[in-house]
C-alpha positions as CSV (number, residue, x, y, z in Angstrom):
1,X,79.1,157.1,71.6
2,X,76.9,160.3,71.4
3,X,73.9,160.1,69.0
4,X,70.5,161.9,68.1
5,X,67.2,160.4,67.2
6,X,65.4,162.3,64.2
7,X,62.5,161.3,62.6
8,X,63.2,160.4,59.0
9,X,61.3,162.0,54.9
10,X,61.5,161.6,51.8
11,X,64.1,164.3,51.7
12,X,66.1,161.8,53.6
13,X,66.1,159.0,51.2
14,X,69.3,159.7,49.6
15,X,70.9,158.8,53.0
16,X,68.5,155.8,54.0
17,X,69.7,154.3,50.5
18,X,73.5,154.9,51.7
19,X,72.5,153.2,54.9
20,X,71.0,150.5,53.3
21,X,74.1,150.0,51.1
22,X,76.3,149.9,54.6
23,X,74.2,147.8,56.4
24,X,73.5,145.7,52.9
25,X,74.8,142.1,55.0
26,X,71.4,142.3,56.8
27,X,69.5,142.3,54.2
28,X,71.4,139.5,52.3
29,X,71.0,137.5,55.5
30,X,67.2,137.8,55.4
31,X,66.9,137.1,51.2
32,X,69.8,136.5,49.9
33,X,70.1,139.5,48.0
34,X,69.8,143.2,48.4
35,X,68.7,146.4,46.8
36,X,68.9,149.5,48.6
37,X,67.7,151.6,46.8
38,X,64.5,149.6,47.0
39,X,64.7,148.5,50.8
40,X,65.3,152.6,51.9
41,X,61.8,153.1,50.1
42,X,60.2,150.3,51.8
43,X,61.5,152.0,55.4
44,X,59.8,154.9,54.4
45,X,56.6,153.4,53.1
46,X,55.8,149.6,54.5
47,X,53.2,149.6,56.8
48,X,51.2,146.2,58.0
49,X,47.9,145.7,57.3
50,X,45.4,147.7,58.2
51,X,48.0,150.6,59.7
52,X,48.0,154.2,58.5
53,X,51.2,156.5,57.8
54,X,50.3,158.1,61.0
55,X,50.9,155.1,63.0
56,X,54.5,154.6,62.1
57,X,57.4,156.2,62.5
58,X,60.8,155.8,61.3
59,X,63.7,157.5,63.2
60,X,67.0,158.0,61.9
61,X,70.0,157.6,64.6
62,X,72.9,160.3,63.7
63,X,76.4,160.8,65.1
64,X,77.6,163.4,65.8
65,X,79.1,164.2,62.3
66,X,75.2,164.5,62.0
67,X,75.7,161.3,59.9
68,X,73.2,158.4,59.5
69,X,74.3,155.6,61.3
70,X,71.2,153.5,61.8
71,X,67.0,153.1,61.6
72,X,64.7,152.3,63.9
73,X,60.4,151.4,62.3
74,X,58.2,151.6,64.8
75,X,54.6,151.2,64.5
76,X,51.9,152.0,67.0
77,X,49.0,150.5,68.1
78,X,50.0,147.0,66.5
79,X,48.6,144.5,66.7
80,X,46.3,145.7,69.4
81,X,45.9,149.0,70.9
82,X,48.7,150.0,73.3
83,X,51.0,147.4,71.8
84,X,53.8,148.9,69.5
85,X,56.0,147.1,67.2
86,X,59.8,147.5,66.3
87,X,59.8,146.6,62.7
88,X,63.5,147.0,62.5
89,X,66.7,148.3,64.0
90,X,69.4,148.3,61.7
91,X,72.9,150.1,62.5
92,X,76.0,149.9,60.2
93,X,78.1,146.9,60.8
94,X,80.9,149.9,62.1
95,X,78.2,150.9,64.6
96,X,77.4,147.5,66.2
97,X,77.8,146.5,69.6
98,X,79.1,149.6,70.8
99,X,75.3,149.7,73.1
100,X,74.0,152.3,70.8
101,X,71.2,150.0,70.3
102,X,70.8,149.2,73.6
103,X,70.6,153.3,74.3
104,X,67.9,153.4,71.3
105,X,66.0,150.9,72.7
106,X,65.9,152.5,76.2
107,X,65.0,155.6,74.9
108,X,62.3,154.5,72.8
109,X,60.4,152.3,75.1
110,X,60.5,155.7,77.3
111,X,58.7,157.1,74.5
112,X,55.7,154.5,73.9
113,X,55.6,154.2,78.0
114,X,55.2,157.8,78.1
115,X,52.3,157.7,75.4
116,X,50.5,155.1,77.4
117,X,52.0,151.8,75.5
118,X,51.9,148.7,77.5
119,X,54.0,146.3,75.1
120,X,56.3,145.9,72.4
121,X,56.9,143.0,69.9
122,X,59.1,142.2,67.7
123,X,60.0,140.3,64.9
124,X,63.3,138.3,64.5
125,X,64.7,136.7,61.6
126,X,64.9,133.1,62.5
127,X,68.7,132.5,61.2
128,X,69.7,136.0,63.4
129,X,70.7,134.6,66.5
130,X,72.8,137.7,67.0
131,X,69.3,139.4,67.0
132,X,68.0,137.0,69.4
133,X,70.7,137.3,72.0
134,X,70.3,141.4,71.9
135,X,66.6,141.1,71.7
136,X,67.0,138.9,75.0
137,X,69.2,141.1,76.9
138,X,66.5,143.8,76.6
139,X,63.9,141.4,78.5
140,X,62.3,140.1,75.2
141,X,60.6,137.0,75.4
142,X,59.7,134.4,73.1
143,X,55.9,134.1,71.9
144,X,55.8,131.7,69.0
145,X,57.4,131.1,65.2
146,X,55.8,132.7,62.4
147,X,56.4,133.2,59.0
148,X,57.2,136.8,58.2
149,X,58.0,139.2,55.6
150,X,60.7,141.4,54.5
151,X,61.6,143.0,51.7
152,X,58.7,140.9,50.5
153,X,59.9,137.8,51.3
154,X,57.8,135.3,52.8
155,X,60.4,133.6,55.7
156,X,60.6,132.0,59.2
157,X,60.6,134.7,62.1
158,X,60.1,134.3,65.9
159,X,58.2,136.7,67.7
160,X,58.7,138.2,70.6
161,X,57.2,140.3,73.2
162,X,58.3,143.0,76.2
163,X,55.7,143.9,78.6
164,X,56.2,147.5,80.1
């Protein structure tokens, strides 16, 4: 399947939320509950401690009906210089495991390579093993369990790491 990266505004919130609303069984995996309304805001705006807004970026991944299909956070320089993070990817349930992620992934750890990056980590929701197999078969490994947050809620995560 064809696809574009664009990096995601406010004047794309309207579409986020819609996302958010397709995409609504991740969220209710991670809390139970979910409001997207609230969670496409929280795309646009979370950042971890001590990060700027220039440090993240949050690209939107379109099909070609120039439709938002899925999100991918990534901030740079976290936690230590030349290590970026993936906060999330998140496609619609429709969109999964056709390797679009796979091809977003690739094509983003071009990206920080090219910008002088030498790592990216990860965070995945411990009761995600669907994320953890994917995560795997990109060459992720497994650093250590934490506890997280998303969507504000505090909750078991493992981290992991990909040198490049």
């Amino acid at each position: 399947m064809d696809y574009k990266l664009k990096i995601l505004t406010n004047q794309d919130l309207p579409a986020i939320t819609t996302l958010c609303q397709e995409a609504s069984d991740y969220m209710t995996l991670a809390t139970g509950q979910s409001n997207p309304a609230k969670e496409a805001q929280d795309l646009l705006t979370s950042l971890p401690p001590q990060k700027k807004v220039e440090d993240k970026t949050l690209y939107g991944i379109f099909n070609n009906q120039n439709r938002l299909i899925g999100v991918l956070d990534l901030v740079k320089d976290h936690p230590t210089p030349k290590a970026w993070m993936i906060g999330l990817l998140l496609l619609t349930p429709k969109m999964r495991d056709q390797e679009i992620g796979k091809h977003v992934h690739d094509q983003i750890m071009a990206q920080i390579k090219a910008a002088g990056g030498t790592e990216i980590r990860l965070g995945i929701l411990k009761n995600n093993p669907r994320a953890q197999e994917f995560w795997q078969r990109q060459g992720y490994t497994f650093q250590e369990e934490k506890i997280g947050t998303v969507a504000g809620v505090l909750m078991p995560v493992y981290a992991f790491k990909r040198k490049l």
